[in-house]
C-alpha positions as CSV (number, residue, x, y, z in Angstrom):
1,X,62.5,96.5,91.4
2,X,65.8,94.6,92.3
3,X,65.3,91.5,93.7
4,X,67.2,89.3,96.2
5,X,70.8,88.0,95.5
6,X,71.9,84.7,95.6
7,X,74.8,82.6,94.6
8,X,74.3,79.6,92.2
9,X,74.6,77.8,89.1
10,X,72.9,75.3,87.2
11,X,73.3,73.6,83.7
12,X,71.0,73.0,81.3
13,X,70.2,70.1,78.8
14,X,73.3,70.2,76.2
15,X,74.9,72.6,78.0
16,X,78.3,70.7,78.4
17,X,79.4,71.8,82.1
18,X,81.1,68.9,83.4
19,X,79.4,66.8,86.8
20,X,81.7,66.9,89.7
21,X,80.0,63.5,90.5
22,X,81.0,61.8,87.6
23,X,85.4,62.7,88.3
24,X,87.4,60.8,90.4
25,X,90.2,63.4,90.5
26,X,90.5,66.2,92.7
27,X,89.2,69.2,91.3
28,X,88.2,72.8,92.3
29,X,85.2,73.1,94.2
30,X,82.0,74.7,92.3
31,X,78.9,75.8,93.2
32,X,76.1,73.1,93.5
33,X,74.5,72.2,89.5
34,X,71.3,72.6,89.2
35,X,68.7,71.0,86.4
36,X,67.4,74.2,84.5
37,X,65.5,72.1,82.1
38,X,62.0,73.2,84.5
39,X,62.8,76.3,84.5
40,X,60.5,79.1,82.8
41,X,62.3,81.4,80.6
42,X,62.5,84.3,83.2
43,X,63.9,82.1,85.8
44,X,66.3,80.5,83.1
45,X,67.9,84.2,81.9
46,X,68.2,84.6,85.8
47,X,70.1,81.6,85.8
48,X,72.6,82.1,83.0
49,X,70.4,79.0,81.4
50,X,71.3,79.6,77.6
51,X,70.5,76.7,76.5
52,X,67.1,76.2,78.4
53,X,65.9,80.5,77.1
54,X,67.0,79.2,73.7
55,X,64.6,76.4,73.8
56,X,61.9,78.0,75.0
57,X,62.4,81.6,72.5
58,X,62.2,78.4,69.7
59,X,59.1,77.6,71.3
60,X,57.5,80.5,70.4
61,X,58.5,82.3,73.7
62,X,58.4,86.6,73.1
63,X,61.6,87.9,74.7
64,X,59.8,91.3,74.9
65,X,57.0,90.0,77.2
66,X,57.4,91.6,80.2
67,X,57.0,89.5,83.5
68,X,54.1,90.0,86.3
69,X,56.7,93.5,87.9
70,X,57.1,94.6,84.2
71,X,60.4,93.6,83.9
72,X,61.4,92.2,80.7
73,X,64.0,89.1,80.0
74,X,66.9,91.4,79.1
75,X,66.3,93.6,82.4
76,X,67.2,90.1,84.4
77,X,70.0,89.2,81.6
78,X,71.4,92.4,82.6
79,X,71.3,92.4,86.3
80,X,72.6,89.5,86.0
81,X,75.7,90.2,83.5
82,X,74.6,87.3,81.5
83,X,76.6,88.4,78.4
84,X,76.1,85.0,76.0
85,X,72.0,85.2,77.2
86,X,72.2,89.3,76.5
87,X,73.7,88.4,72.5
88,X,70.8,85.9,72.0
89,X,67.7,88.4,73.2
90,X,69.5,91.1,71.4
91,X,70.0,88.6,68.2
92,X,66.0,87.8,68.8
93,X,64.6,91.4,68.7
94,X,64.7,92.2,72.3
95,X,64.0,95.6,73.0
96,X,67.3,96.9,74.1
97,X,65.7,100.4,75.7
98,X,62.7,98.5,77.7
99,X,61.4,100.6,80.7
100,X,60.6,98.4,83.7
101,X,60.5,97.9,87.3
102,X,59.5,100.2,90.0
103,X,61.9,102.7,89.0
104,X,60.9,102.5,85.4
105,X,64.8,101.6,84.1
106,X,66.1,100.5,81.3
107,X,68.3,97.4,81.1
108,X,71.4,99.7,80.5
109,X,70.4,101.3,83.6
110,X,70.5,98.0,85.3
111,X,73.6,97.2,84.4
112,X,74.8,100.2,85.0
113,X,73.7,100.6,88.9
114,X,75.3,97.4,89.3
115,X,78.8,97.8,87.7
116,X,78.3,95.1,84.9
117,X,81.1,97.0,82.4
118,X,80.6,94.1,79.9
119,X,77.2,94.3,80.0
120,X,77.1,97.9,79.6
121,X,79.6,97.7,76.1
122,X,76.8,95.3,74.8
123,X,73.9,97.3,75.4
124,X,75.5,100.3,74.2
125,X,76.7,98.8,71.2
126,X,73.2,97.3,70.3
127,X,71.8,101.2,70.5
128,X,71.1,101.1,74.3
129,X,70.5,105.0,75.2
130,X,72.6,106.2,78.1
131,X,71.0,109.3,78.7
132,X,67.6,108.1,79.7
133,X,66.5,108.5,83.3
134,X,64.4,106.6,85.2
135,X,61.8,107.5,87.6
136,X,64.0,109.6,90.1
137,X,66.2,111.2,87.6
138,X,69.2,109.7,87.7
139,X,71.1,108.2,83.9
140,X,73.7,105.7,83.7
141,X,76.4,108.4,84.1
142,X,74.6,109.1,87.8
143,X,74.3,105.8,88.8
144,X,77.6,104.8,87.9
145,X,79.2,107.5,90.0
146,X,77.0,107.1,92.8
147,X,77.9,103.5,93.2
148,X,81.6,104.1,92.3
149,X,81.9,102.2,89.1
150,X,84.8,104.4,87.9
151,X,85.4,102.1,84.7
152,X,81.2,102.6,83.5
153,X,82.0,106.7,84.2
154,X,85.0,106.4,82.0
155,X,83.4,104.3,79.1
156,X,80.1,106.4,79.3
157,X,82.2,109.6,79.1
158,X,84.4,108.0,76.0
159,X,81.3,107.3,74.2
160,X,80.5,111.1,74.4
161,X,78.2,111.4,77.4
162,X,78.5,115.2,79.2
163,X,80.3,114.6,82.5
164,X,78.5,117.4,83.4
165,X,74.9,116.1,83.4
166,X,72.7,117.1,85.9
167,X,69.6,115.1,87.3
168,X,66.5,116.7,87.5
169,X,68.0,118.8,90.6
170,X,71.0,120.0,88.8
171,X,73.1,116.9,90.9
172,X,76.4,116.0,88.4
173,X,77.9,113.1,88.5
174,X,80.8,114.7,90.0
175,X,78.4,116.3,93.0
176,X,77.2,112.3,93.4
177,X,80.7,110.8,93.6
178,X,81.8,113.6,96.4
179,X,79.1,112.8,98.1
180,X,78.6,108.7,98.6
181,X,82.2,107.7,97.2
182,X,85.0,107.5,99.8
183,X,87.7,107.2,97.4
184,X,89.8,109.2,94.9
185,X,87.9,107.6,92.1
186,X,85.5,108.2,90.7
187,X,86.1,112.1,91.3
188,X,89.5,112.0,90.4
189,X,88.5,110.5,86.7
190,X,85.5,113.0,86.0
191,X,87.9,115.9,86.9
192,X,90.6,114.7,84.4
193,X,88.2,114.0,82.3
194,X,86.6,118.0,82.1
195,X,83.9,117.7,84.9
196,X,83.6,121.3,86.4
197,X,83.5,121.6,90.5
198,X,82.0,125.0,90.5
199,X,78.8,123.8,89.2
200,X,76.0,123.8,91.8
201,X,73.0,121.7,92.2
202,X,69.3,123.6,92.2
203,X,67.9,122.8,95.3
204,X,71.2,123.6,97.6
205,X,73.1,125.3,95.4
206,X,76.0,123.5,96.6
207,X,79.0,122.8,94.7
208,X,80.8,118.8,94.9
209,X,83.0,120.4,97.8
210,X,80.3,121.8,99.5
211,X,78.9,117.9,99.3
212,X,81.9,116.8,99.8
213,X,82.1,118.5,103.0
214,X,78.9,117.6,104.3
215,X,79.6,113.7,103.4
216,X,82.8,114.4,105.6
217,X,85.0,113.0,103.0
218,X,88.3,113.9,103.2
219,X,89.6,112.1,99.8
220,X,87.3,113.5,97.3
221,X,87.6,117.0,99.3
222,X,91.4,117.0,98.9
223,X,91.2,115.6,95.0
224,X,88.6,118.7,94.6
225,X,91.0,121.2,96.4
226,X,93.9,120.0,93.9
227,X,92.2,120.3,91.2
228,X,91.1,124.3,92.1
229,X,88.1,124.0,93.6
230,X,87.5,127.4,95.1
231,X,86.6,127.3,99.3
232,X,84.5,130.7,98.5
233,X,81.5,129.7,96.8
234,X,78.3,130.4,98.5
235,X,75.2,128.3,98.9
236,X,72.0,129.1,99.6
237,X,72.7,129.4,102.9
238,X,75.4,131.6,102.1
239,X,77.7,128.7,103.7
240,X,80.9,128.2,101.4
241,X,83.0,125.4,101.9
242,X,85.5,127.8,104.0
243,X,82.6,127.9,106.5
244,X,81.6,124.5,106.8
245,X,85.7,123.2,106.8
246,X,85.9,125.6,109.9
247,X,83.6,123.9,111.8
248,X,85.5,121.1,111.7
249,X,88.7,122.3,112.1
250,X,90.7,119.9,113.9
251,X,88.7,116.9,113.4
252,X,90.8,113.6,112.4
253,X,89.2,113.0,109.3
254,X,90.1,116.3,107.9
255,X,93.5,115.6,106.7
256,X,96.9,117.6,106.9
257,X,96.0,119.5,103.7
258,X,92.7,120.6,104.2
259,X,94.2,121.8,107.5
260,X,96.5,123.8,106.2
261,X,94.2,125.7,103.8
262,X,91.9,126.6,106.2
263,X,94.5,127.8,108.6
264,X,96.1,130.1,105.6
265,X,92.7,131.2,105.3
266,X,91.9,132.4,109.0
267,X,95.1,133.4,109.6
268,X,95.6,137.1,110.9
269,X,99.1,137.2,109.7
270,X,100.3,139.5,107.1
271,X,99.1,138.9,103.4
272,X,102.8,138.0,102.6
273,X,102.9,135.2,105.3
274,X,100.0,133.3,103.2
275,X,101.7,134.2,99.8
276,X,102.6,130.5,98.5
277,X,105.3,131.9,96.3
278,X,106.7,133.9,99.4
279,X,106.5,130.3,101.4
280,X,108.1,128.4,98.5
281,X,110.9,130.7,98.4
282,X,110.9,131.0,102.1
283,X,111.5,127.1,102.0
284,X,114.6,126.7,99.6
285,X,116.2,129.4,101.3
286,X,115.8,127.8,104.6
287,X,118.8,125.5,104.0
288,X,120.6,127.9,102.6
289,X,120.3,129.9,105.9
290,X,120.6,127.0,108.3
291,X,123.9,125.9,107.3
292,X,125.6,128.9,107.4
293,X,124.0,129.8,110.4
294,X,125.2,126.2,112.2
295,X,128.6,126.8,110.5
296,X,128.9,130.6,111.9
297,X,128.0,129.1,115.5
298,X,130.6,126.3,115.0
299,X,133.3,129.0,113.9
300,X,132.9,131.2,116.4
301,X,134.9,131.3,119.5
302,X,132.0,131.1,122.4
303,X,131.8,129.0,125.0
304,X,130.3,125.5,124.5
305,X,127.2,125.9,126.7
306,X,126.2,129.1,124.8
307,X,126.7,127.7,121.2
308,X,124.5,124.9,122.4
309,X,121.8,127.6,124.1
310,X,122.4,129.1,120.3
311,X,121.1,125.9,118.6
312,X,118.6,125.5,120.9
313,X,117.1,128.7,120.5
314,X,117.5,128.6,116.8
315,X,115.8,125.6,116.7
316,X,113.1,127.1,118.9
317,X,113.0,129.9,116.3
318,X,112.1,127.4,113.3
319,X,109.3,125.7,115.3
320,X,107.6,129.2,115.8
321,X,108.0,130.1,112.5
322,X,106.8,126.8,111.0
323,X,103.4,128.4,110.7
324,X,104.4,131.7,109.2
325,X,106.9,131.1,106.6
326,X,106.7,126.9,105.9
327,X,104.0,125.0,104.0
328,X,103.8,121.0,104.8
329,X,102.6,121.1,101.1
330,X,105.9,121.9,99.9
331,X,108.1,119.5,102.1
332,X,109.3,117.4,98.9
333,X,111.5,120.3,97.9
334,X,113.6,120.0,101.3
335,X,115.8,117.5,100.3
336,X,116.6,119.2,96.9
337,X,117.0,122.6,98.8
338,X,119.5,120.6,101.3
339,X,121.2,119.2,98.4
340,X,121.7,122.5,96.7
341,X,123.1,124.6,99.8
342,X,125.7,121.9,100.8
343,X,126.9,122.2,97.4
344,X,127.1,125.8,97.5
345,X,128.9,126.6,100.5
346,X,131.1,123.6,99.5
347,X,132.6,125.5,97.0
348,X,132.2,128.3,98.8
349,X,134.8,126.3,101.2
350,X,136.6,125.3,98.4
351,X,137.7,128.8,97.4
352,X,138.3,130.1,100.4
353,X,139.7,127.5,102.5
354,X,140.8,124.5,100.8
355,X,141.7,125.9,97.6
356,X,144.6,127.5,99.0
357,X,146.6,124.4,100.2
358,X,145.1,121.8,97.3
359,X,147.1,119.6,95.3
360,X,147.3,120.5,91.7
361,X,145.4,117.0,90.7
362,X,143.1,117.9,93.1
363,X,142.1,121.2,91.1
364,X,142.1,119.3,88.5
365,X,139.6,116.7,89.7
366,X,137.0,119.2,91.2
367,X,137.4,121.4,88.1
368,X,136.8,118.3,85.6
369,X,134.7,116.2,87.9
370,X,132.0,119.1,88.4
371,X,131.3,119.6,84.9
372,X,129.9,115.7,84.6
373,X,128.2,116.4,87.7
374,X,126.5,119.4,86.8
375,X,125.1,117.8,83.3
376,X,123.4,115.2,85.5
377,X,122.1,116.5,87.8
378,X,120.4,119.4,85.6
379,X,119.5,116.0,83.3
380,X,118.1,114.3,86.4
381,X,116.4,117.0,88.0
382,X,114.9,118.7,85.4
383,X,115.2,116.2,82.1
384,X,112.2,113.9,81.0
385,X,112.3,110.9,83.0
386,X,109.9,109.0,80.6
387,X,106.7,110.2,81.1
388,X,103.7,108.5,79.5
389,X,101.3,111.2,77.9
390,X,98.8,110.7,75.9
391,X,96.1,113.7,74.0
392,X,92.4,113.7,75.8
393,X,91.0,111.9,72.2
394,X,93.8,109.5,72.8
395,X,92.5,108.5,76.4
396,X,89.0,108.5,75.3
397,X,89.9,105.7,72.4
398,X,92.0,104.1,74.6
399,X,89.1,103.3,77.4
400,X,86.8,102.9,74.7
401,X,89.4,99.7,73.0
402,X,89.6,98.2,76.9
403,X,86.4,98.5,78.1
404,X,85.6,96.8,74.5
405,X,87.9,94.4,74.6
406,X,87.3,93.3,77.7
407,X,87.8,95.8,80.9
408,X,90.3,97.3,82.4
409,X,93.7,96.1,84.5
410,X,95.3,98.0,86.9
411,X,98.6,97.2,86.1
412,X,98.1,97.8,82.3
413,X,96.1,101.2,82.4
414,X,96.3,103.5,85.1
415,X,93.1,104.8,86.0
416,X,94.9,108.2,87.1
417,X,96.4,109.5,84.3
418,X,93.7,107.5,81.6
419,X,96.8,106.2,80.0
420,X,97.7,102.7,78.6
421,X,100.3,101.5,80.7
422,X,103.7,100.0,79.1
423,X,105.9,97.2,80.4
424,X,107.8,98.1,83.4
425,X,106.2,101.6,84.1
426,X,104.7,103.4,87.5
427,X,102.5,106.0,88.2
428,X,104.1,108.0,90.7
429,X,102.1,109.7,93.4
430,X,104.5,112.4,94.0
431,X,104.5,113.6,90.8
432,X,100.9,112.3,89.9
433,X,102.6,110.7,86.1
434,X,103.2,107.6,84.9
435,X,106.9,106.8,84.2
436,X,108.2,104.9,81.6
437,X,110.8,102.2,83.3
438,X,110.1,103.5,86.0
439,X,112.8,103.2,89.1
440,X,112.2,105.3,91.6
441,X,111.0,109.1,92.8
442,X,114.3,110.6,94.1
443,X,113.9,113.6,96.9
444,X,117.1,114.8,95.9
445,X,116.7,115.5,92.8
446,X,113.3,116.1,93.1
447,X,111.9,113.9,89.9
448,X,111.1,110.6,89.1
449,X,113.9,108.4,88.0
450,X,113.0,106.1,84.6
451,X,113.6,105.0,81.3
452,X,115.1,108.6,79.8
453,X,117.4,109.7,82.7
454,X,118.3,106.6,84.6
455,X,121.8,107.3,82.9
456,X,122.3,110.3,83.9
457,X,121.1,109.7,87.6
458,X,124.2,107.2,87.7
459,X,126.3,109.9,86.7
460,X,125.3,111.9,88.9
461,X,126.0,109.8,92.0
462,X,129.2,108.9,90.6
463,X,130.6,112.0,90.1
464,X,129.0,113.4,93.3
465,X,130.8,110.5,94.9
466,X,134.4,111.3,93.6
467,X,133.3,115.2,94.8
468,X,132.8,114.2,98.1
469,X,136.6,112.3,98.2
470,X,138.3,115.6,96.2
471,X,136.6,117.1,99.2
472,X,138.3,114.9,102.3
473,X,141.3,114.9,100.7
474,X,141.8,118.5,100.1
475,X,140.3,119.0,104.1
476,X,143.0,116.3,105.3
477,X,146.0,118.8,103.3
478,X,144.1,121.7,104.3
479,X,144.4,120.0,108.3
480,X,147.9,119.6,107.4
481,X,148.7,122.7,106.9
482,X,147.0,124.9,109.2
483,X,146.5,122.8,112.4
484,X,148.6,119.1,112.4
485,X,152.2,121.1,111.9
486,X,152.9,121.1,115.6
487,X,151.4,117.9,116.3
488,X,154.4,115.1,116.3
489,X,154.3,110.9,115.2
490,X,153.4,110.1,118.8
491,X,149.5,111.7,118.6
492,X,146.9,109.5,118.4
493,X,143.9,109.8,115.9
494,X,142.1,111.9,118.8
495,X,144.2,114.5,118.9
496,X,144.4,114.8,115.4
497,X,140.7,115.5,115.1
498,X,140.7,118.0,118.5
499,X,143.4,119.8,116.5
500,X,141.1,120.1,113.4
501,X,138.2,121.2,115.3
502,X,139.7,123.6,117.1
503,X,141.9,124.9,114.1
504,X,138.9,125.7,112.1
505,X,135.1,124.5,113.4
506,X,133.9,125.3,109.6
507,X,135.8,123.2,107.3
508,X,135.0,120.4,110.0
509,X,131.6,121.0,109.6
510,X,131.9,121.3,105.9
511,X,133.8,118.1,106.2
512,X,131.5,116.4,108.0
513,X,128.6,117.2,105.6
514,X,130.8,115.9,102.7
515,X,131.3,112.1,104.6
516,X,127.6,112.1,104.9
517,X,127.4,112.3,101.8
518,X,130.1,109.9,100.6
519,X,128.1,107.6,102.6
520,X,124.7,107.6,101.6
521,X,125.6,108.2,97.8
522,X,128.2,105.6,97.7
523,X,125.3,103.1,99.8
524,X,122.8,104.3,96.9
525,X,125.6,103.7,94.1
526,X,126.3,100.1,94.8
527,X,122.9,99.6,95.2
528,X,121.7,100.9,92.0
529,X,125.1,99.0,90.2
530,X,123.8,95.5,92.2
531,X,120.2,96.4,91.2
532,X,121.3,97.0,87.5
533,X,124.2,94.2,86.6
534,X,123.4,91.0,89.5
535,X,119.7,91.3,89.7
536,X,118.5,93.0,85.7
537,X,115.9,94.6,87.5
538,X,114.5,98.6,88.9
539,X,114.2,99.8,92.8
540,X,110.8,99.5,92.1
541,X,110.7,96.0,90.8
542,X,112.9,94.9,93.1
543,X,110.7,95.8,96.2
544,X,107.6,94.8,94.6
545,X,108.3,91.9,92.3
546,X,105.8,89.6,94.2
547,X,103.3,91.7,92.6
548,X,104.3,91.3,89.0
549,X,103.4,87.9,87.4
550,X,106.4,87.9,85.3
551,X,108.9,87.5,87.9
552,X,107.1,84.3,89.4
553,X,108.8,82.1,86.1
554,X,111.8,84.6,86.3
555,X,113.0,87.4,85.1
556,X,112.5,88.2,81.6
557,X,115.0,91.1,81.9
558,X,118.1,89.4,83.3
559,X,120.7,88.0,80.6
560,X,123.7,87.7,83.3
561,X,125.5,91.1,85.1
562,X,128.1,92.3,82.5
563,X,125.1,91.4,79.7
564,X,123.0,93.6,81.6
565,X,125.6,96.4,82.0
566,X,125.7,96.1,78.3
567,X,122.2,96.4,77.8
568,X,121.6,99.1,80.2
569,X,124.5,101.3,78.8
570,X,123.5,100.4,75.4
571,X,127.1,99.4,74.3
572,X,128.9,96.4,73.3
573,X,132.2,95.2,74.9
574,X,134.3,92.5,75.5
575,X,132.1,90.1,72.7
576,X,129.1,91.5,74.3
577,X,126.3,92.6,71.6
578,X,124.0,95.1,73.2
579,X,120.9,94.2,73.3
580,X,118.4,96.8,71.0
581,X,117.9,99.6,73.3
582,X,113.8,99.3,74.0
583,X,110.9,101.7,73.8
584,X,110.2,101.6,77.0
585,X,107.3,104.2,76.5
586,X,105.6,101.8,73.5
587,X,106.6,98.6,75.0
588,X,103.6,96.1,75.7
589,X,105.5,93.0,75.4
590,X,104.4,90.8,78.7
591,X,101.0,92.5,78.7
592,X,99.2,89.1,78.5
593,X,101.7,87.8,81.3
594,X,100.6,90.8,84.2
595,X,98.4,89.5,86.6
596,X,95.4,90.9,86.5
597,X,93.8,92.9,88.9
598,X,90.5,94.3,87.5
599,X,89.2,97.4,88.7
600,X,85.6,95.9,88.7
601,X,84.5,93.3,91.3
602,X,83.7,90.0,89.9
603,X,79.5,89.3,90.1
604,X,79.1,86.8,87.0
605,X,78.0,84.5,89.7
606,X,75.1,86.2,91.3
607,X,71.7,86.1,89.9
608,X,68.7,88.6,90.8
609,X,65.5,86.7,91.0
């Protein structure tokens, strides 16, 4: 039986707490003091009263007496997360695998139901059995997922518990978490950590989607569907999750995703319409198409109205076939695709247009400069950023050390990829990783910028930046050439640029591509160069320093700009000494400095009575 909550504290004889009456200063307010010297010992343990249960157990109190509803003093201890009181009953022979209460639990049960991690550890390490049920069936691993304690799921799983255990109706942990927890954990954690999601219970024979489905929660339902779960398995209704999704098809709570699965799935369309490899390529090649296509329009000698009734039909065109050959999945690719075909058809330009009329130097500079470019942006695209992995026994001993030593902080493990987290590192939700110095996910390249290819990114901008102006200037000779010859001193700018556009619509539109990208790349440059020399720090901790406790004193990372050019090259110039170029992936430096944001709520001051 759990009992009524409430918010106190008191203080016992000798217990040292220090009487707000008796201070003159200003200091924090606490919770009214109470005089637990009265107390019996069941109401003390409630209470948090060490001092008052020690007395009494001296006394010649049993701490394995159980009270009037069969609960014993290490049941309330453990409600009631009373760690120091816990060690003493433990120290005294308290039984540590009790059964009381209505639901004939355990105390690790308890404990368990209500998130007490700490508590948990201790009981555990005294020889508390997790895999006892109480009277409905359920074991700590159950309970934990039920109520969303993701850190108890991870610990109980560490310490070798199945994370496929079913409760007397075949219900897993993962089936429990689908169903009553709207959030990506727990279910994201038991999937990483090996639970299965084509298990079904006994009863239903429903899978966790199928729950999932029928709790009408659209997290857990798209974690499941990313991690495979198949939308095809039957129940005992014969209802698959296909079925049930389709009754709610449309519904806002469904999610862009899930929507997009089941329309693959009813479609009529041809077989290669729903092929994801045929949309992925259908995707990439889309730019490809579309510039060429705009350029061909551009080039050609129709009358304005029709080449804008072109663009509006083709753009028509892509809307229809938005269903049929695109996939909203794959919409991070774009910009990489984008980047790709301008490229291409700007040397495709390059050799037939501009090449013809170049400067020598500036052959020279496209030849040279696109070799540098090339190694970076194959280095930033497909190189190793920095990512933080660790082997499945290193992520069980690594929740097994925190949740010993004392829980778990967001900001040093991420709960995602069951990793400890270093100094200055992200997990990114694009690429679902962590990211070791992390900077930022780039679009364009399509990869997480951080510790290992943060270099080669800068490269990459730079020499795409001296592309684009190799670019202009051989378009500006090309203009020279073939359409300014008959223009004389006296023409304005204006008639300069009608002369170019009617000379030759594609290298205009080629040129134009190329200032938008001198533009935004030479924006992102400086930016990146200020981030890097003025300010010592990453995109990402420069847009979210207010959350990191070590920027509040400072930064720890700045030692003036051309020290930190130094450092972030790894060089030494001009008397400079480089500083040691860090480990980013091993570095744990300012752990103690992170604030903390524990994943657990904080009930050391509620008591169950």
């Amino acid at each position: 039986m759990y009992a009524l909550k409430i918010q106190s504290a008191c203080q016992s004889e000798g217990s040292g707490e220090p009487d707000d009456s008796s201070s003159h200063h200003q200091e924090p307010v606490r919770p009214p003091v109470q005089d637990c010297s009265s107390f019996d010992i069941v109401r003390a343990t409630q209470y948090g009263a060490l001092d008052r249960v020690t007395e009494l157990v001296e006394a010649g109190a049993d701490v394995n007496q159980p009270d009037s509803e069969t609960v014993t003093l290490l049941h309330w201890a453990a409600i009631n997360n009373r760690k120091d009181i816990i060690k003493y009953l433990i120290a005294k022979g308290a039984t540590v695998d009790a059964v009381g209460g209505e639901l004939a639990s355990t105390p690790l049960l308890w404990a368990a139901r209500q998130g007490h991690l700490s508590t948990v550890v201790l009981l555990m390490r005294a020889g508390a059995d997790p895999t006892l049920r109480d009277s409905e069936g359920y074991s700590c691993i159950h309970l934990a997922a039920q109520y969303g304690h993701t850190p108890i799921v991870a610990y109980l799983v560490a310490k070798g518990i199945n994370p496929n255990m079913p409760d007397k109706s075949a219900m897993t942990p993962l089936m429990w978490s689908a169903y009553k927890i709207n959030s990506s954990d727990p279910t994201r954690l038991l999937l990483t950590l090996g639970a299965s999601h084509s298990l079904v219970d006994n009863l239903h024979g429903n899978t966790a989607l199928h729950w999932a489905i029928i709790a009408e929660n659209s997290t857990a339902i798209s974690t499941l569907v990313h991690h495979g779960a198949s939308l095809d398995v039957p129940n005992v209704r014969d209802e698959t999750p296909m079925t049930l999704l389709g009754r709610h098809i449309g519904a806002a709570w469904l999610g862009d995703t899930i929507s997009q699965e089941i329309r693959e799935k009813q479609s009529r369309s041809r077989t290669w319409c729903r092929d994801k490899k045929m949309r992925w390529y259908c995707m990439v090649s889309t730019p490809f198409i579309l510039f060429y296509v705009i350029g061909l329009v551009l080039q050609s000698g129709l009358d304005y109205l029709i080449k804008l009734g072109a663009f509006v039909t083709l753009y028509i065109a892509l809307y229809l076939a938005n269903n049929f050959i695109f996939d909203e999945r794959l919409f991070h690719i774009l910009p990489m695709s984008v980047y790709l075909a301008t490229k291409m058809w700007i040397y495709m330009t390059w050799i037939f247009w501009l090449g013809i009329h170049a400067a020598w130097y500036l052959w020279l500079l496209l030849v040279g400069g696109s070799v540098p470019l090339w190694i970076c942006f194959l280095q930033s695209w497909r190189g190793d950023p920095g990512v933080i992995t660790a082997t499945h026994e290193d992520k069980l001993n690594t929740i097994i050390e925190l949740a010993e030593a004392g829980g778990f902080e967001s900001q040093s493990f991420c709960i995602s990829c069951l990793v400890r987290r270093p100094i200055r590192s992200k997990h990114c939700s694009t690429c679902d990783r962590c990211v070791a110095r992390f900077d930022h996910h780039c679009p364009w390249v399509n990869n997480c910028i951080g510790a290992h290819n943060h270099k080669y990114f800068l490269g990459f901008l730079a020499s795409l930046l001296g592309l684009c102006i190799v670019i202009l200037s051989a378009s500006v000779q090309y203009w020279q050439f073939e359409c300014w010859t008959n223009l004389t001193n006296d023409h304005n700018a204006g008639h300069y640029l009608v002369a170019a556009i009617t000379c030759d619509s594609w290298v205009i539109w080629v040129a134009a591509n190329a200032f938008l990208h001198f533009l935004w790349v030479g924006t992102l440059l400086a930016c990146q160069c200020y981030q890097i020399m003025v300010l010592g720090m990453t995109t990402n901790e420069r847009m979210n320093a207010e959350r990191y406790a070590h920027f509040k004193q400072g930064n720890p990372f700045h030692r003036g700009a051309l020290q930190n050019a130094a450092d972030f090259c790894n060089i030494s110039f001009c008397g400079l000494k480089a500083k040691p170029s860090s480990d980013w992936l091993h570095s744990f430096d300012h752990k103690q400095s992170i604030e903390k944001l524990p994943l657990l709520a904080t009930k050391d001051n509620f008591q169950y009575i």
